[in-house]
N, C-alpha and C positions, 0 to 999 in steps of 0.2 A: 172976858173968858176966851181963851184960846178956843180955834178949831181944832176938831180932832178929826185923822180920819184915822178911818177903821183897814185892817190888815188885808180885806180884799181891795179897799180900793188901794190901797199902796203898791201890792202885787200890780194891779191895773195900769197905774203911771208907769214901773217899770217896765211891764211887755208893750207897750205904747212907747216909751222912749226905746227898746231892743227895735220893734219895726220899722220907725220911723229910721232909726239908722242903717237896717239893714236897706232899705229902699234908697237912701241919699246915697248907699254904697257900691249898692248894686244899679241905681239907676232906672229901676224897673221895680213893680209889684211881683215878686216872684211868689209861687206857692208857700213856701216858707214863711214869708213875710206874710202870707195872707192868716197863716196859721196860726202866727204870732199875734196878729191885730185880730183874731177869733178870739181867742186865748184873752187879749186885753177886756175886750167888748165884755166876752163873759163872767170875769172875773169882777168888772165894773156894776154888773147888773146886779152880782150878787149885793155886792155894797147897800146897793141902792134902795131895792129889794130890800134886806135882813137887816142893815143898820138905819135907812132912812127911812125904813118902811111907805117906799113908794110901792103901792100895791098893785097901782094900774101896770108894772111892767112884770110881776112876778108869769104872767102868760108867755113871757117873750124870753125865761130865762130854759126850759126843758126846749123851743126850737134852737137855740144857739147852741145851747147842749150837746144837741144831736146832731151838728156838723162837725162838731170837732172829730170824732173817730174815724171821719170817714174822711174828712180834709187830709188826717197825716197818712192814712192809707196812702190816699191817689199821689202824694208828693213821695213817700218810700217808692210808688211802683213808677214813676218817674224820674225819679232819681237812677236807682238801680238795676229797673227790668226794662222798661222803655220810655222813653223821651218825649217819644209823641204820642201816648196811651192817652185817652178818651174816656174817662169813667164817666159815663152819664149816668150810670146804670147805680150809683152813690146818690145821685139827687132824690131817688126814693126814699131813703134815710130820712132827712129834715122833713119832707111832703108830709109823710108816715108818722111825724112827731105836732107838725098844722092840725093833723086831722083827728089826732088822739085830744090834742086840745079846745080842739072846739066840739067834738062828739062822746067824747072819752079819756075823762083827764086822769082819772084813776089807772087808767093803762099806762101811762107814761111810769109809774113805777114800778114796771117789768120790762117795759122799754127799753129806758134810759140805762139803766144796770148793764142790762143786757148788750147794749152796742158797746160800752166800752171794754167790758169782759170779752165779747168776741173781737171786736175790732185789735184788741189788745192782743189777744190770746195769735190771733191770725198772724200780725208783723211779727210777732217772738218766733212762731212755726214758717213764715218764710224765710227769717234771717236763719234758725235756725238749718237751714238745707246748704248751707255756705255761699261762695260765689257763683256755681253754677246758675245758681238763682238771680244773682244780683250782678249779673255781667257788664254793667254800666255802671256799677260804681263804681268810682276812681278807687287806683291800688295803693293811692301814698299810707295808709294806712294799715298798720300790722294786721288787725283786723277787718279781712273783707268786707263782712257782713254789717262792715257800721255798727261799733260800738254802741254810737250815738241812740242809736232808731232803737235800739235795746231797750234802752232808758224809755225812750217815750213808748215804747210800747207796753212797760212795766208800768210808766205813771199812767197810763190808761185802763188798765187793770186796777190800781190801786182807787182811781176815779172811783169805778163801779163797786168796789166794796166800799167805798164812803157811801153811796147810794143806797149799799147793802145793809151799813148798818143804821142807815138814817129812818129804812123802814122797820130794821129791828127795834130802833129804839120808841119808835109810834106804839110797837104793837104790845110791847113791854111795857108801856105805861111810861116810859118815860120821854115823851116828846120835848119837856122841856131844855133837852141835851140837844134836839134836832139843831138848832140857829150855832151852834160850836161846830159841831162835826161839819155844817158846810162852811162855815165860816175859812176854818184850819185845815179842814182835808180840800176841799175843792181849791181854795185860792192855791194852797200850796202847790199842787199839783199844777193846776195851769202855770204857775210861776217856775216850774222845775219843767215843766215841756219847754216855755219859750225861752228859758235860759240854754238848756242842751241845744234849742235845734240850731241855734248859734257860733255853738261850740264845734271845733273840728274833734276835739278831742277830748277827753275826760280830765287827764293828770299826767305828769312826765315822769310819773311813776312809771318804769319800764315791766313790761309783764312780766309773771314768771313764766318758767319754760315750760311751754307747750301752752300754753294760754290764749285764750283768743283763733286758735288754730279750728281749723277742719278737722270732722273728725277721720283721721286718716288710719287706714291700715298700717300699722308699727314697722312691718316688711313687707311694703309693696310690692309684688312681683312684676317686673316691667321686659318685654318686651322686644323684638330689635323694631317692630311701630313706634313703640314709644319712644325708643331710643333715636330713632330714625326722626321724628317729630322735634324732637327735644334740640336738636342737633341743628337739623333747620330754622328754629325759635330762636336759638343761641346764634347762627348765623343772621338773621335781619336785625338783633340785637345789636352785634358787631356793626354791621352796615348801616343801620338806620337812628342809633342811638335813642330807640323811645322809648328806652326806660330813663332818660330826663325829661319828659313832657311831664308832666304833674295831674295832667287832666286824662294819663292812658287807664285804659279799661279792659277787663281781659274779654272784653265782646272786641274790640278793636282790633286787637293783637289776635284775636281767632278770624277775623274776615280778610285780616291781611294773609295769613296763612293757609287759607280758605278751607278751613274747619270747624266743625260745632264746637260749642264752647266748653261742653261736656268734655267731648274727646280730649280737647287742649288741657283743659284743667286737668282729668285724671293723669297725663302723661304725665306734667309736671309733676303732680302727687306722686306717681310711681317712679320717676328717674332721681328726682332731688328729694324725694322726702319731705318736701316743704311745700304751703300751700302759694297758689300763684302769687299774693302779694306779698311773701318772703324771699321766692322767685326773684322778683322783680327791685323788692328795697336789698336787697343785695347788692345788684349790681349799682346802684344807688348809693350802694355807703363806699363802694369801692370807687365810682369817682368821687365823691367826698373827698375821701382819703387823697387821690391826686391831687385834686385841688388844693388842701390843705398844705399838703408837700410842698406845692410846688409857690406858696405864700398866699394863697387866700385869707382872708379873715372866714372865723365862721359863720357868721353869715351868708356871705357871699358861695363859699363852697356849699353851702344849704340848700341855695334859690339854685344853683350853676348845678344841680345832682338830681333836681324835681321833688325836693320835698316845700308845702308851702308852707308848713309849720313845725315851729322849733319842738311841741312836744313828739311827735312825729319821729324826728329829724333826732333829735335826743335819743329816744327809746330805742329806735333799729340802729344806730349807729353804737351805744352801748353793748346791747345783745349780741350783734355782731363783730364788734372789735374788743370788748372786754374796758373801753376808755370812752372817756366822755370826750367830746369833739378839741375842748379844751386843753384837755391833758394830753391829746395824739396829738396836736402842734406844738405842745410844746411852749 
């Protein structure tokens, strides 16, 4: 008789082989990667748990649980607000889920719900503030705010309404649905976190217009500040060429200028109409395009312009030149 394994543990191998490569890639356990080998751990336990009915670890599946919402937290605020942030004040979180377990296990199903509904609900409400917020993420992307983190902050919501409905379906009489719902909603979910956080990008489907943008005033009224700012930015641009660095940040570009990052961004909102990292993949597709001219392969005018990925690289260079990189060489 063949083994069979069951859809959580499959999920499980796959964010297990995503970590292990992002770590042989990157050389280091980075947050990401630790999030992703969460993600494997828990998805593993469910297996183990629901289809092998190993019972003695079913205690150990609501603490693993409870770090996940708060792990991709501290890697979103590290990523994009600061570098060297310190959340200790997150290790309450799992503590909070030890002590529901061993004194009050019934708690854990207001718990559990509940962190990844907020925890979720929180990343969607900081992306949603724009770059301002997130002035260390990198700009190669159309979307400041990291598309990416959207998504996992959506699957982390969508977590807690499987939770939601797992206690609906107890109370309703019909428990025997309970081992499906976690089965299909939780692996999937974990499996759809640690595939995103991998991803730079979603698709090279190019947005439509205005998509993905700030939400900006239609007719900015700008300024001779702004103007005067803008002017400036445009000049270290000329001089310092960093909008080819791949890894700039509009915290970066404000310290160099020695402005808040507030100020910097709304100028550009108000002079160009466009949000800093339209700003920025601009001048971006415009050496492209040099490059391209002057015989690059596309690749090469890609890496040589700061973008590190071709959907990226694809999307703003269509939106902006009306050609795919292909068709403008010709």
């Amino acid at each position: 008789m063949l083994p069979v394994l069951p859809i959580p543990m499959i999920g499980a191998l796959i964010l297990g082989f995503l970590c292990a490569s992002m770590i042989a890639a990157q050389k280091r356990v980075s947050g990401m990667a630790a999030l992703i080998g969460l993600c494997a751990l828990q998805s593993a336990l469910i297996a183990l748990v629901w289809h092998y009915d190993i019972q003695g670890l079913r205690m150990a599946l609501p603490i693993f649980a409870s770090c996940i919402p708060p792990l991709a937290w501290i890697n979103l605020t590290r990523v994009g607000v600061d570098p060297s942030s310190n959340e200790i004040k997150h290790l309450c979180v799992p503590i909070a889920a030890v002590l529901a377990v061993i004194f009050q296990p019934y708690a854990l199903d207001i718990l559990i719900p509940l962190l990844y509904l907020g925890y979720g609900a929180a990343i969607l409400t900081l992306l949603s503030r724009g770059a301002d917020a997130l002035p260390c993420l990198r700009l190669e992307s159309g979307d400041p705010s990291g598309r990416i983190w959207r998504w996992i902050g959506a699957a982390l919501i969508l977590s807690g309404l499987c939770d939601v409905a797992i206690i609906a379906a107890i109370i309703s009489g019909m428990a025997h649905i309970q081992p499906w719902i976690i089965v299909l909603g939780s692996s999937g979910i974990l499996l759809l976190v640690g595939a995103l956080s991998l991803s730079r990008d979603l698709s090279d489907v190019p947005d439509p217009a205005g998509e993905g943008e700030e939400n900006l005033d239609p007719k900015p009224q700008a300024n001779e500040e702004d103007a005067a700012i803008i002017a400036r930015l445009d000049a270290l641009m000329e001089e310092g060429q960093l909008h080819l660095d791949p890894d700039l940040t509009l915290s970066r570009l404000a310290r160099r200028l020695g402005l808040p990052v507030k100020t910097l961004s709304t100028a550009i909102n108000k002079v160009t109409g466009e949000n800093v990292s339209r700003y920025i993949n601009a001048r971006r597709i415009r050496a492209a395009c040099a490059a391209l001219e002057a015989g690059e392969t596309v690749t090469s005018a890609m890496l040589s312009a700061g973008f590190n990925t071709k959907s990226n690289f694809n999307r703003e260079f269509l939106r902006i030149t009306g050609q795919t990189p292909r068709a403008f060489r010709g």
